[in-house]
C-alpha positions in Angstrom: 194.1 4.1 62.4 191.3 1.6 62.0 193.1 -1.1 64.4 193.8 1.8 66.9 189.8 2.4 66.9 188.6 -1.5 67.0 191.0 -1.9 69.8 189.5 1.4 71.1 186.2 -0.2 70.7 186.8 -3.4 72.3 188.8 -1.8 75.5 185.2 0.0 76.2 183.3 -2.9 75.1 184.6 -4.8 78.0 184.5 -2.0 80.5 180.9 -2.1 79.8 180.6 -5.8 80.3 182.3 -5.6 83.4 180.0 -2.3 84.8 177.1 -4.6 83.7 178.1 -7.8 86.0 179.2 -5.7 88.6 175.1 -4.2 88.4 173.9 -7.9 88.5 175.6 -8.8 91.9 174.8 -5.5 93.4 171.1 -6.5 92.2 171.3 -10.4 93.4 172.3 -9.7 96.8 169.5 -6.8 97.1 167.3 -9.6 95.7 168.8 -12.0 98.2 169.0 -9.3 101.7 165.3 -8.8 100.8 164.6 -13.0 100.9 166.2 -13.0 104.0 163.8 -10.0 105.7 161.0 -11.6 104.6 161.7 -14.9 105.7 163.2 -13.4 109.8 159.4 -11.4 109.3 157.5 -14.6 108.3 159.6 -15.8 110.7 158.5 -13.4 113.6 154.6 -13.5 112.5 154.8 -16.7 112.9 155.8 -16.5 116.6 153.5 -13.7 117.5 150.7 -15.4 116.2 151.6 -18.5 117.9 151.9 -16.9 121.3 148.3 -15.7 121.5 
């Protein structure tokens, strides 16, 4: 019984590690989308303010 519940234990151990990385890249590429606005909006400042 005790092996049954470690491997138990370990199966949702690593299902938890998974969800966890899969949290990190949906956060990294938010992180990096929101780089990427502000850099096309720096970007476009920079342009309008150059214009006038």
């Amino acid at each position: 019984m005790r092996d049954h519940q470690n491997g138990a234990l370990e199966r949702g151990e690593r299902l938890l590690e998974g969800l966890g990385r899969g949290e990190v890249e949906v956060v990294g590429r938010l992180v990096e989308q929101q780089h990427v606005v502000r850099a096309a909006q720096q970007e476009l400042e920079g342009e309008l303010l150059s214009s006038h």
